[in-house]
N, C-alpha and C positions, 0 to 999 in steps of 0.2 A: 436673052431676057426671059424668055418661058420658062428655060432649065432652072433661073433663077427663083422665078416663084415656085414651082414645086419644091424646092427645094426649102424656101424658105419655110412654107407650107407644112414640111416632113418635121423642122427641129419646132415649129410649134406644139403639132400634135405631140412629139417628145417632151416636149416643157409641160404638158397636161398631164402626160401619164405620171411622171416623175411626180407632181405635184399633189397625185393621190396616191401614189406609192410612197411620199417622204413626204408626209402634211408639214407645213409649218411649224418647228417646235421640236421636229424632232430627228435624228442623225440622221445628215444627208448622202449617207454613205451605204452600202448592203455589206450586209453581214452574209458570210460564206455558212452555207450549210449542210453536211454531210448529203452527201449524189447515195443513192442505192449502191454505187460502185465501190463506195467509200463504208458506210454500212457492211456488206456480204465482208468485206475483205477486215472488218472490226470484227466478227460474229464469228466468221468460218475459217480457219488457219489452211495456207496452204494444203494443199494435196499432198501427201507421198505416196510415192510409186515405188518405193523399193524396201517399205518396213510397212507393217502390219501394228495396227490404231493396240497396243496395251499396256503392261505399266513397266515392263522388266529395263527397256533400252532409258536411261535418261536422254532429253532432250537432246543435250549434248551429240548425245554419242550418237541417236539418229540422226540427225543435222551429219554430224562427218559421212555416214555411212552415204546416205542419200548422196551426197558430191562426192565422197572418194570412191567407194564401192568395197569398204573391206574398213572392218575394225578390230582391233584387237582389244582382248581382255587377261588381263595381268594374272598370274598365279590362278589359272581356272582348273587343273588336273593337279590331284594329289601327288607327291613323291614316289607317294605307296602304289598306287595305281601305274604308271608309267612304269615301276620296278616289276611287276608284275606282266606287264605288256612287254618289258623286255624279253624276259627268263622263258614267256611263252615263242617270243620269236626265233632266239637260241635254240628252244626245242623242235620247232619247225624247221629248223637249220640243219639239225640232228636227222631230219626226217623220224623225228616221234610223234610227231605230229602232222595229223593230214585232214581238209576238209572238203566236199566238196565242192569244184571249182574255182578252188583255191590255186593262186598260178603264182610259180616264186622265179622270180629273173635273177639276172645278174649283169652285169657291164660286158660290152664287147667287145672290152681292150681286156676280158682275162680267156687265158687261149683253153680252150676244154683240157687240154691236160692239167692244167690249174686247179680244176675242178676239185674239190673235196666236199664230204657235208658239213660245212663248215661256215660260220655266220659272216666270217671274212670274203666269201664268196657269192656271198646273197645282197641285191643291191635293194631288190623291193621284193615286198607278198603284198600282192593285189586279192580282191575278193573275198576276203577272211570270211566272208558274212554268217556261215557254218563251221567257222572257230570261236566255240562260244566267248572264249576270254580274251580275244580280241575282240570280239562283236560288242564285248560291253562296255567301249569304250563310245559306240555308237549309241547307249542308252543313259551313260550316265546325265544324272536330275540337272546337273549343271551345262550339261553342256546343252541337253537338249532345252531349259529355259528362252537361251538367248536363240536356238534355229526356229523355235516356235515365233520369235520374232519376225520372220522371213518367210514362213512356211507354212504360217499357222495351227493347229492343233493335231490336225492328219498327219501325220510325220511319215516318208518313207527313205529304210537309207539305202542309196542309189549304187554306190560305190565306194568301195572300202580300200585301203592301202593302207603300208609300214614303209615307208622309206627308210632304206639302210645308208644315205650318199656314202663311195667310197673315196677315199684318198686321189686324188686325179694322178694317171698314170704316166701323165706329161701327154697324152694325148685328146689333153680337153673333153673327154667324151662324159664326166660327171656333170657338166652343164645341163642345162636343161631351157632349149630352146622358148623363148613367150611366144605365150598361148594363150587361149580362151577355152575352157574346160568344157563348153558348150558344144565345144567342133566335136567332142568326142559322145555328146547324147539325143536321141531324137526324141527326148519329149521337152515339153513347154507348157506354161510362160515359164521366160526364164527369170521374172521376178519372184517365182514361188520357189525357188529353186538355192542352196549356200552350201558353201564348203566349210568346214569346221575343220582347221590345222592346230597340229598340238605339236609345242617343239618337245623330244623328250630327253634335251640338253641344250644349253646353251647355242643358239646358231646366230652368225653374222656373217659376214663378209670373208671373214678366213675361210670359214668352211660350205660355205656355200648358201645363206640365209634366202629367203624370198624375195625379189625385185619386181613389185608392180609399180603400174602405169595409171598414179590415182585418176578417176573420173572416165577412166575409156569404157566403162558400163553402161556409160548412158550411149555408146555406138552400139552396131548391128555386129552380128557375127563374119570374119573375115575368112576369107581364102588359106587354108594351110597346107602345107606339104614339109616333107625335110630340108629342110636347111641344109647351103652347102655347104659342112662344116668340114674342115682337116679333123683327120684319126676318125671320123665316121658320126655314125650318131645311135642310138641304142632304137630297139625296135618300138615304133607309134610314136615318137616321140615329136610331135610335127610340131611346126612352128608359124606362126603370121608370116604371112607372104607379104604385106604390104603395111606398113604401122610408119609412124612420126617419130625418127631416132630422136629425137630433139623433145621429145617429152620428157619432161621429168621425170625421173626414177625415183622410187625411195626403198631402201635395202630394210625390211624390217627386222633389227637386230633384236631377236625374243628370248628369254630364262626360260628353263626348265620349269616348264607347268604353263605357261602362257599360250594363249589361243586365239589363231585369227580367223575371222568368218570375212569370208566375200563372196561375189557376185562372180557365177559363170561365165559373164560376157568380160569381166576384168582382164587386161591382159597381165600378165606375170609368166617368170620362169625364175631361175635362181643360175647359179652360177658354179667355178669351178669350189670342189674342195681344196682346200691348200694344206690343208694339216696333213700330221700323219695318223688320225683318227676318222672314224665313222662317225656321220652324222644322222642321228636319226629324229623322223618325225611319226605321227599315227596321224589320219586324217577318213574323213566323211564326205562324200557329199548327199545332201539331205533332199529330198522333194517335197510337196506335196501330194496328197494321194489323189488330190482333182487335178491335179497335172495331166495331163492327154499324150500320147504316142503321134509322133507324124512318121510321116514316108520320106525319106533322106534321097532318093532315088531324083536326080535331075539337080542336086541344088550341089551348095560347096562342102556339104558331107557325105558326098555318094564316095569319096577315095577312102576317108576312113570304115566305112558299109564293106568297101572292096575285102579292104585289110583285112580287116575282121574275121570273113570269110572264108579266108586264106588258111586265116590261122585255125581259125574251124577245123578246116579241112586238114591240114596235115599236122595237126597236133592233139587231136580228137577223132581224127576218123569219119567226121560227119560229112555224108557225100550231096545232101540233099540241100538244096537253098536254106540257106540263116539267114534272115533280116536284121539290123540292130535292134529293132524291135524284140525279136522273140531273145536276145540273145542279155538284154536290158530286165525282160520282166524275168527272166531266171536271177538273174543277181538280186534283184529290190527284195526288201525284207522290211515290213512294217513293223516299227517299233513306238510309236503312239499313233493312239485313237481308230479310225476303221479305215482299212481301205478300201478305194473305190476305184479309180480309173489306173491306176499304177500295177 
């Protein structure tokens, strides 16, 4: 009986308030009106965390980039250009051509007696950075527009390559294990950070085009080592130890001139060549100059720190401790605005 009258008690005083909240005369219903939470999220658009606020990327195309971690942009390197980055790599083939710390490999299914100076022989030049006419594929206006998208206006370019893919030997070794390009640098963030890939012919699936794993940018950097692959695997060529076979893949089948920028923590690798042609690409990866160096020593890049070292040592002679670090700001070459921490 007591429950009862409190209670009755309660929907009176509710009958009063009501009654001067909604006078007679007039809708007895409330109107909803924007929360502060409702407000900020009208005014202030999402956040991005993986593109830099200016006018070059359309909506669009940041929107993709943001969830898949890599976009491509159609016909961005001239004919002329890429003709010219050829005729220079053929020269470097010739050995007429030399820079410093320029380092030219080859597949390890060809046996040193195979060896000739010869462009048929050469699978990558890494480091071009003091081959001036490869280097300016690292300053052209167009390509560096879209990495100032990512990196903002300091530009440094971190690491330079010519991929030659060769014809696979029948022993799979033109694959190239998925990765994350990050295992291979010890500075950060790696949101300031893009790679800028240029096909410089036609690439797909015949011959071995790109396979990433859209969206795996927005994880952390994983465990890599070599892959246990039959017929071997070429040197550093390391691969995720641990990934979702069951992700999606999508093969970027790109024309000659076309250009994809993505995200270091991206995973990708590419596949075998099947033709009986060379595939070739030019690529970058870009920094910022407020990028910062860390210490790789205790984490899942201390193996490739090792390697590195190694290679120091018995292919340069240098007997005294290399860090990636010291071994990172020998390569970086500032090609817009100032540098600072890089």
């Amino acid at each position: 009986m007591e429950g009862e009258k409190v209670s009755s008690a309660a929907a009176a005083r509710l009958a009063l308030l009501l009654r001067h909240l909604c006078p007679v005369g007039t809708a007895s219903s409330f109107t909803a009106v924007p929360t502060s939470a409702h407000v900020v999220s009208a005014e202030h658009p999402a956040k991005f965390r993986y593109t830099l606020d200016n006018d070059r990327l359309t909506p669009v195309q940041r929107h993709f980039y943001e969830e898949n971690g890599y976009l491509v942009i159609k016909n961005l390197v001239s004919d002329e250009d890429i003709q010219r980055f050829r005729d220079e790599f053929a020269r470097i083939c010739r050995r007429e051509v030399k820079g410093n710390g320029l380092v030219v490999m080859r597949d390890i299914s060809l046996a040193k007696s195979e060896f000739v100076p010869d462009e048929k022989a050469v699978t990558k030049v890494q480091d071009f950075q003091e081959v001036e006419e490869l280097f300016r594929y690292c300053t052209l206006p167009q390509i560096l527009k879209y990495v100032e998208c990512f990196t903002g206006p300091d530009i440094m370019a971190m690491h330079t390559m010519l991929i030659n893919k060769p014809p696979d030997s029948g022993k799979k070794t033109s694959r190239h294990p998925m990765h994350q390009d990050l295992h291979y640098f010890p500075f950060r963030p790696a949101e300031l950070i893009v790679c800028a890939w240029t096909a410089m012919e036609r690439v797909d699936r015949s011959n071995g085009c790109l396979v990433v794993l859209p969206g795996t940018h927005k994880g952390t950097l994983k465990q890599h080592d070599y892959p246990n692959w039959e017929g071997g695997v070429n040197k550093m060529y390391h691969g995720v130890q641990d990934f979702d076979k069951n992700t999606p893949r999508i093969h970027l089948s790109m024309e000659k001139g076309d250009t994809v920028f993505f995200h270091p923590l991206l995973i990708h690798g590419s596949g075998m060549n099947k033709t009986a042609g060379f595939r070739k690409a030019i690529s970058c990866h870009f920094a910022s100059s407020n990028c910062h160096y860390i210490d790789v020593k205790g984490t899942f890049q201390a193996n490739i720190e090792r390697e590195m070292e190694e290679i120091a040592r018995s292919k340069y002679g240098i007997l005294s401790s290399v860090s990636m670090k010291d071994m990172w700001m020998f390569r970086a070459r500032l090609v817009k605005g100032e540098r600072r921490n890089l």
